[in-house]
C-alpha positions in Angstrom: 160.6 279.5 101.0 160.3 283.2 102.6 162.9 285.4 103.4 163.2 284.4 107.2 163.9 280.6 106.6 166.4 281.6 103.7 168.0 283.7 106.3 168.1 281.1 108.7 169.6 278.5 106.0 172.4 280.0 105.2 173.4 281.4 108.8 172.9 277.6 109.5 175.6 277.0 106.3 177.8 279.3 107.3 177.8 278.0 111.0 178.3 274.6 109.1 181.2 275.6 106.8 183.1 276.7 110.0 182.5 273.1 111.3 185.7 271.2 112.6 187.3 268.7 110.4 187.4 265.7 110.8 190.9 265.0 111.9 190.1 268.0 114.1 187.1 266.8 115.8 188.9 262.9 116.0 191.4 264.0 117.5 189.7 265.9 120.3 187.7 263.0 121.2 191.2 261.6 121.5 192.8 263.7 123.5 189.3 264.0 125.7 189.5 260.0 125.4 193.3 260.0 127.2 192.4 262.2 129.9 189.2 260.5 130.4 191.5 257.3 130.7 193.2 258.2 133.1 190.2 259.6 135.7 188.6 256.5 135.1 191.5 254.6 136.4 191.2 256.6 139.8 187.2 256.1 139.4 188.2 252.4 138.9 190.5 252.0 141.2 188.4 253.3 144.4 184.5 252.4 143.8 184.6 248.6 143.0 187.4 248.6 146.4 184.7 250.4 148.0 181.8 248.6 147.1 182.9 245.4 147.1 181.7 242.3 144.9 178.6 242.0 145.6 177.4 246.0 146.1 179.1 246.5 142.7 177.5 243.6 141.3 174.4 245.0 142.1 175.1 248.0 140.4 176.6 246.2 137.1 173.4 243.6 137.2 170.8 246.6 137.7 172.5 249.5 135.2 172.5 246.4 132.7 169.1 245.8 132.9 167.8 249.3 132.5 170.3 249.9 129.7 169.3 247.1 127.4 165.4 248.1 128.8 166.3 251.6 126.9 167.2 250.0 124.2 164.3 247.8 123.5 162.1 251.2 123.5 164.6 252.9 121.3 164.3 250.4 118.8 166.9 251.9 116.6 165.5 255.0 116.3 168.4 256.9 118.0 170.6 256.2 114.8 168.2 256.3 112.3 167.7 259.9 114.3 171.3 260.6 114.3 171.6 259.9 110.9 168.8 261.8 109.2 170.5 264.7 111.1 173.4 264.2 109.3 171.9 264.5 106.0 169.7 267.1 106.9 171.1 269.2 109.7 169.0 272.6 109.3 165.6 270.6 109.9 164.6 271.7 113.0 161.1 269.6 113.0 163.0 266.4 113.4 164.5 267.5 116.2 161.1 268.3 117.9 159.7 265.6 116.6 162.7 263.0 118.7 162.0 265.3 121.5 158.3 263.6 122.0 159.5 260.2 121.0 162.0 260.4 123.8 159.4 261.8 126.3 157.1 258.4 125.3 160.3 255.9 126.0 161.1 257.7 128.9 157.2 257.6 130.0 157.2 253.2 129.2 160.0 252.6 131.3 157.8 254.9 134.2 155.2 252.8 133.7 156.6 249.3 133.1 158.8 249.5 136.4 155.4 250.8 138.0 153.8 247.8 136.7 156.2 245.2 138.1 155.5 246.6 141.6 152.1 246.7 141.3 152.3 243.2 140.6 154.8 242.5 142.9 156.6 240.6 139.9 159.4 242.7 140.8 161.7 240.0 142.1 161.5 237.5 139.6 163.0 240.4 137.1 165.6 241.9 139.3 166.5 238.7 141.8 167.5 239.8 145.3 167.4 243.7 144.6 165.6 246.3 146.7 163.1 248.5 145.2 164.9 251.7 146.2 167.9 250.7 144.0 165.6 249.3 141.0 164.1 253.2 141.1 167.5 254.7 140.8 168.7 252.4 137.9 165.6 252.8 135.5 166.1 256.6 136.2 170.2 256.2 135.5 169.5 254.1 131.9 166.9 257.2 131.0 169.5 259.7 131.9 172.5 257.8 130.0 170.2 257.2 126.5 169.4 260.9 126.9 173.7 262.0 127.2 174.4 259.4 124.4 171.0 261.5 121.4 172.7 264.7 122.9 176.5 263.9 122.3 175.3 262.2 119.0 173.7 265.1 117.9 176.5 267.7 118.8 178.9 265.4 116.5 176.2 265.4 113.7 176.2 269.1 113.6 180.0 269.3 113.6 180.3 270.8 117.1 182.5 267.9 118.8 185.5 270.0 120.1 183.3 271.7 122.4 181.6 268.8 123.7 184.7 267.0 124.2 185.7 269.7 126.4 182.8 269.4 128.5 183.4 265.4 129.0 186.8 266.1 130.5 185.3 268.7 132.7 182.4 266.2 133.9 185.2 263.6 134.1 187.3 265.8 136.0 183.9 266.8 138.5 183.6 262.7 138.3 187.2 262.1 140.2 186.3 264.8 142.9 183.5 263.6 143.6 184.3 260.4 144.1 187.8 261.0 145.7 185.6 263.3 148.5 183.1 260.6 148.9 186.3 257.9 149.7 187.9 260.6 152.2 184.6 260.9 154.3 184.0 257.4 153.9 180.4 257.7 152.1 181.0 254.9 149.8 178.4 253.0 148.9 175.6 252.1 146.5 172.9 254.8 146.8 175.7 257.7 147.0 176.8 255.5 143.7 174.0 256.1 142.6 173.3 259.8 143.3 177.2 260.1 141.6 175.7 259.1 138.4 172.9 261.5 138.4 175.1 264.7 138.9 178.0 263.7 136.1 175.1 263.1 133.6 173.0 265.4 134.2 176.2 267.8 134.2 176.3 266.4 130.6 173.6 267.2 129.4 173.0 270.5 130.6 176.5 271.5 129.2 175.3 269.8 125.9 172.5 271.8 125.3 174.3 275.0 126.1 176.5 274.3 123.6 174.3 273.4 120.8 171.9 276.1 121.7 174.6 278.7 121.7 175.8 277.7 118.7 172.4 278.4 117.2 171.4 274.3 116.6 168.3 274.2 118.6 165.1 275.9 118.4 164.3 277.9 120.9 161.0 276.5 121.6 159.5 272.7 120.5 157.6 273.4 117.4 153.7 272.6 117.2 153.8 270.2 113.7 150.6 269.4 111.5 149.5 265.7 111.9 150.7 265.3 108.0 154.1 266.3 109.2 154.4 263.7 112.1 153.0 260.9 110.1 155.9 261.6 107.7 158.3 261.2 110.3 156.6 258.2 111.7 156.5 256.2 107.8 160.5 257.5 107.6 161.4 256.2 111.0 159.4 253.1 111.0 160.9 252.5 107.4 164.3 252.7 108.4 163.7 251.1 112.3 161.1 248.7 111.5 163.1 245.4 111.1 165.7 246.5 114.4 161.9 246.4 116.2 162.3 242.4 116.2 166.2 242.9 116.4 165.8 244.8 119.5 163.3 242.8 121.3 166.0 239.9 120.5 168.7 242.0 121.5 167.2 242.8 125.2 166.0 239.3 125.9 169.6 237.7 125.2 171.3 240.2 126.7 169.1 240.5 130.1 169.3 237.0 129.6 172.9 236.7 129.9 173.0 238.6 133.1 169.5 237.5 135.1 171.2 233.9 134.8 174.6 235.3 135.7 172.6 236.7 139.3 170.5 233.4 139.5 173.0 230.6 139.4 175.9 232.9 140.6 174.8 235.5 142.4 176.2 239.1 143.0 179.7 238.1 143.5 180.2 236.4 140.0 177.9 239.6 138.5 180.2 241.9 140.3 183.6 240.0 139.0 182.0 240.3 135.2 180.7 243.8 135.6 184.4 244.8 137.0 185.9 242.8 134.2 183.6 244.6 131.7 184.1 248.3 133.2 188.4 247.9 132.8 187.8 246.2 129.5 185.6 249.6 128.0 188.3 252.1 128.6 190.0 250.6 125.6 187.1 251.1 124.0 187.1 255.3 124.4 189.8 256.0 121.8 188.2 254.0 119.0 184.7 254.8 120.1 185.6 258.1 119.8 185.9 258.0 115.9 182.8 255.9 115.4 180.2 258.6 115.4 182.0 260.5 113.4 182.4 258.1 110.9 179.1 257.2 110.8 178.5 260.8 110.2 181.1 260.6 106.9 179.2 257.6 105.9 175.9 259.3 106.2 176.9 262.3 104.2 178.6 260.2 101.1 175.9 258.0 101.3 173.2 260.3 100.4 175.4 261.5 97.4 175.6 258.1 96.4 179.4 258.0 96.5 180.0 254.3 97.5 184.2 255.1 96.4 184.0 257.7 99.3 182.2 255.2 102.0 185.0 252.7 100.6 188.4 254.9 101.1 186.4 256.0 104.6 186.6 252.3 105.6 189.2 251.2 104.5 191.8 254.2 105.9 190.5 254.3 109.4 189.9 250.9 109.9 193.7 249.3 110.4 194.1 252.8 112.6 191.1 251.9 114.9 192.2 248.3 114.9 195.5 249.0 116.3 194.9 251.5 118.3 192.3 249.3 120.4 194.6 246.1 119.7 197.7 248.3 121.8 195.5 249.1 124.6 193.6 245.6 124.7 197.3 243.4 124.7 199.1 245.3 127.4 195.8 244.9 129.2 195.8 240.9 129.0 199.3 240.8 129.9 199.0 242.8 132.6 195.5 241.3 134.0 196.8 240.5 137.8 198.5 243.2 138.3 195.8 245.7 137.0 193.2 244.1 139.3 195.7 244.0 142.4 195.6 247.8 141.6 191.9 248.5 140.6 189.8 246.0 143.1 192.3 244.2 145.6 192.3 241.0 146.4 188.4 240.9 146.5 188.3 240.8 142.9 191.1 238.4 142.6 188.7 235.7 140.9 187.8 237.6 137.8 191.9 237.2 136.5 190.4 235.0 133.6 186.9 237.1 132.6 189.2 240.3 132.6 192.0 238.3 130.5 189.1 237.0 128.1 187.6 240.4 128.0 190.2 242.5 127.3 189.8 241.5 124.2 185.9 242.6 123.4 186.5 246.5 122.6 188.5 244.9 119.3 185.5 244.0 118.3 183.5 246.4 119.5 185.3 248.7 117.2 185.0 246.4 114.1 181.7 246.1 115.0 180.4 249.7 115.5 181.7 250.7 112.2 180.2 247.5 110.0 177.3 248.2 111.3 177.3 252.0 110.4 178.1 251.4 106.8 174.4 249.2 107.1 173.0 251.5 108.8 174.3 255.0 106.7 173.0 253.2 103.7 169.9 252.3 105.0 170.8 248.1 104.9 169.0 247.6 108.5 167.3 244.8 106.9 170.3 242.7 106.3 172.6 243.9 109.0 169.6 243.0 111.8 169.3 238.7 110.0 173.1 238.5 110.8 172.8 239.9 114.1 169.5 238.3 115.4 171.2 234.7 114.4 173.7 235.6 116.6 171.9 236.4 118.8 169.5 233.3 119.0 172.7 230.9 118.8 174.3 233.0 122.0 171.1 232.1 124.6 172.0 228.4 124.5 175.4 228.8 125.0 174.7 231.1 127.7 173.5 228.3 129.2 175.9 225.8 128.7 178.8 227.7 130.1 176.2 229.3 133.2 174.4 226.7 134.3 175.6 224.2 137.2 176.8 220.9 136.1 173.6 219.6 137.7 171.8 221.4 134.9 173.7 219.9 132.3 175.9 223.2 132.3 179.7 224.5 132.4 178.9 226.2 135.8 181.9 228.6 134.8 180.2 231.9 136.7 181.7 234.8 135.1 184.5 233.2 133.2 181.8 231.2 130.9 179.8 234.5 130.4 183.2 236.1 129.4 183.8 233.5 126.7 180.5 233.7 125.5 180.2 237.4 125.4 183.6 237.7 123.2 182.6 234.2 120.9 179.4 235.6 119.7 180.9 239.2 118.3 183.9 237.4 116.6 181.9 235.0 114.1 178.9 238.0 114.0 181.3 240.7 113.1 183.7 239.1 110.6 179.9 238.1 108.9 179.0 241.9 109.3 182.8 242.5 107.4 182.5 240.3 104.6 178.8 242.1 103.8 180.8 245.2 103.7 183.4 244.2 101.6 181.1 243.2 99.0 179.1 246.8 99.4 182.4 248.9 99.3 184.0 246.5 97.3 187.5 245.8 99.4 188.7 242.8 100.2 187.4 240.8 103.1 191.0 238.5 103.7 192.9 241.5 103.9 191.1 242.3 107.0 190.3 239.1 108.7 194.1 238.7 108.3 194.7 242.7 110.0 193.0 241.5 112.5 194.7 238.2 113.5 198.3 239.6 112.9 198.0 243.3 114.3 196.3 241.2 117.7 199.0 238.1 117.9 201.9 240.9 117.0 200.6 243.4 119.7 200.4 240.3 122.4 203.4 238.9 121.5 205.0 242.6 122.4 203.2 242.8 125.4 204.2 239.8 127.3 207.7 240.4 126.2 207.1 243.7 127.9 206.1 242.2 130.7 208.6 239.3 131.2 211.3 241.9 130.6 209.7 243.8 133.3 209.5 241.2 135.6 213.3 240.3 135.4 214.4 243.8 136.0 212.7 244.7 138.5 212.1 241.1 140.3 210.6 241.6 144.2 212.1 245.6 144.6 208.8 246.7 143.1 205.4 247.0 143.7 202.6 246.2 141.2 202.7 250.1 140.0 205.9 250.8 139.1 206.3 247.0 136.8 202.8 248.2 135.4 204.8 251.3 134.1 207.9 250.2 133.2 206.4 247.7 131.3 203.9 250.1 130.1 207.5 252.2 128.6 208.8 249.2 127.3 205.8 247.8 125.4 205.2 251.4 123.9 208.6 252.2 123.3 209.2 248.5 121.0 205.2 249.2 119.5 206.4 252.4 118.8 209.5 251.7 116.3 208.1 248.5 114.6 205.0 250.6 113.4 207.5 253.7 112.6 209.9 251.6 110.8 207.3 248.8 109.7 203.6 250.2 109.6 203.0 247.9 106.8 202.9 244.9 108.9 199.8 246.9 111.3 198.5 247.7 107.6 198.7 251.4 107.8 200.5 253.8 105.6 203.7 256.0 106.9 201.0 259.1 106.1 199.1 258.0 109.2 201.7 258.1 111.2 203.2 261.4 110.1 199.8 262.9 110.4 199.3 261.3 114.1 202.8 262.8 115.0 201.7 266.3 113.5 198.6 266.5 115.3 200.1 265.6 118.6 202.9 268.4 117.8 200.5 271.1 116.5 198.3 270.6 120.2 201.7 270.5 122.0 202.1 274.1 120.3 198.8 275.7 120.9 199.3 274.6 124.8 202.8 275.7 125.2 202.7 278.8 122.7 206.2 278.2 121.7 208.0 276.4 118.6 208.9 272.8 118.5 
């Protein structure tokens, strides 16, 4: 090695050993994660009002689409990307070498949309859409899969506290946008549109500042010998190969899902399952926030072959993740017809039950996301892709059954049956996914099923309480706001002893809850500058 790329190693190490911890970096994407919350309850509460059922419909239907069309291209390769970087964060090659691979997905979805107006197949993909709006959508899915490499990469070299800031900040640009676009009364689904656009792209240019001033990016896309990218193509298609026929699985069931959603029920049901989705995912952001990073952790031990390390990983952050989502997803369900009297009006007043059903999903979003990236930090794509295609196959059928109109032999249950069905699928498929990790890490696989069933009926049971209690105070002298809030005290405030007095019962340790409480009092310092 000459004296240049020694130079550059260790400036790289040195760079690395200043990295944020990972308590540190967890807990910004927290905090980002609560003040995200709340802007995208003003988001939420003014664009589905404004675009009503069916505009917003169009919009869930269409950004669906593309995103799962993304996917299918990606084929995995963005996490076996993300974690290669992990492992081997001063090879700048690899870097380059994504940079093409994402020009070439970018340049299929071009051409496949192209195709299917060539054609003019166009309609029997995306029923009863314009072309304008179809244009806008592929280009919205590229720009999201772009923000998701770059904010995966920025945690993969340790630089997460910075990009968090940025999120708020486009979060924050979101809200005025939006708020300015309901003042002038320019609501509607092309300026929705044209919103997207400017927060990501926002994102990623702030990205890429970041990482390049913090030295992680070369400063030009390096020319590699054919030797070296046939390398890189044997270690991605070793590690992506067997998600190729995942993928192509995946996106079939899942445009499925929603092209029979817009066929047999038309924007109005795709609108009340795409607004029940959107509230459901900001329960999602706090757990989501540690999953990269985990994933990350996982990488790392993994390629020092300390299984112990993957195990105590799992098994300390998992009840944590668990309840955290579980808090956020109860209140939610208790609180379904009041949140949508607040977020969509009386419009949206017939997706009570898919929002009920899916307020639920991010619990298993979380257990799911961090299943799968013990597979996929230990290279086990193989295994973890069998459990999910089966899924998968055994979710198209009932698909049907609760979509189709009774004439069809069907539920005809509109968004509602799509709700059961979405949640159904990811309970069996993830406590499969948990039960293959318990006998990697070797922990036991009751303990959790039973976390999960207690910490959920324990956190509901609270909730309604909450909200009965709620109800009886306040009676008619309140508006849906104010109950939300006071029930929103109560529920935290009886959450808040039983796991202080009791955090055995949500199986966590009193550590985690000192070390929660220290965090938020040594950030509640650094903003005030004075003692607590």
């Amino acid at each position: 090695m000459d004296t240049q790329n020694i130079i550059l190693e260790d400036a790289f190490c040195e760079r690395s050993a200043r990295g944020d911890s990972l308590k540190k970096r967890w807990f910004y994407k927290f905090f980002a994660n609560v003040i995200g919350l709340g802007m995208s309850f003003i988001t939420q509460a003014i664009i589905p009002r404004g675009l009503g059922p069916v505009s917003y419909g169009n919009f869930s239907f269409l950004s669906s689409f593309f995103g799962q069309a993304v996917s299918f291209f990606d084929m995995g390769t963005s996490t076996c990307f993300y974690t290669r970087l992990s492992q081997r964060p001063k090879e700048r090659e690899l870097i380059s070498f994504y940079l093409y691979f994402a020009g070439f997905v970018t340049l299929g979805i071009a051409i496949f949309v192209t195709l299917t107006m060539v054609t003019a197949t166009y309609p029997k993909f995306w029923p009863g859409q314009q072309v304008f709006y179809i244009y806008l959508a592929a280009g919205c899915g590229v720009l999201t899969w772009a923000v998701q490499i770059l904010n995966n990469m920025a945690d993969a070299y340790g630089v997460t506290v910075a990009a968090e800031k940025a999120k708020v900040l486009q979060k924050a640009l979101g809200v005025f946008i939006v708020v300015s676009l309901y003042v002038l009364h320019q609501i509607n689904l092309a300026n929705y549109f044209y919103f997207q656009y400017v927060v990501l792209a926002f994102l990623i240019v702030s990205f890429i500042f970041i990482m390049k001033r913090g030295g992680y990016l070369p400063e030009r896309s390096f020319g590699m010998p054919i030797s070296k990218v046939k390398n890189y193509l044997k270690e991605f298609y070793d590690y992506s190969h067997p998600l190729v026929v995942y993928s192509i699985i995946g996106v079939i069931a899942n445009i499925f899902d929603r092209w029979l959603l817009q066929v047999f029920g038309g924007s109005a049901q795709q609108g009340f399952f795409g607004f029940s989705l959107q509230i459901s995912a900001l329960c999602f952001l706090f757990a989501g926030a540690l999953t990269p990073l985990l994933m990350r952790e996982f990488s790392i031990s993994y390629a020092k072959k300390d299984l112990k390390e993957m195990g105590r990983l799992f098994q300390r952050h998992i009840p944590v993740l668990l309840f955290v989502t579980a808090f956020l997803t109860c209140f939610m369900a208790s609180q379904t017809g009041k949140i949508i009297r607040l977020m969509g009006g009386e419009k949206y007043s017939n997706s009570f039950w898919p929002l009920f059903i899916m307020a639920f999903y991010p619990i298993y979003q979380v257990y799911g996301q961090i299943c799968g990236s013990v597979f996929f930090a230990a290279d086990k794509t193989k295994l973890y892709c069998n459990v999910g295609i089966f899924f998968l196959l055994a979710g198209i059928p009932a698909t049907y059954l609760f979509i189709a109109p009774k004439a069809y032999f069907g539920l005809d249950s509109g968004a509602t049956g799509l709700a059961i069905k979405t949640i159904l699928m990811p309970i069996l498929g993830v406590n499969v996914l948990l039960y293959l990790n318990a006998k990697i890490l070797r922990f036991s696989f009751r303990k959790y099923l039973f976390n999960q069933l207690s910490t959920t009926g324990l956190l509901l049971i609270g909730a309604f309480l909450a909200s009965a209690a709620t109800n009886l105070i306040l009676g008619n002298l309140a508006g849906n706001l104010p109950k939300l809030l006071l029930g929103g005290v109560f529920y935290t405030s009886l959450v808040a002893a039983s796991v202080y007095f009791f955090p055995g019962i949500f199986a966590m340790r009193n550590d985690d809850i000192n070390n929660i409480i220290q965090i938020g009092l040594d950030k509640l310092k650094k903003i005030s500058g004075r003692r607590i």
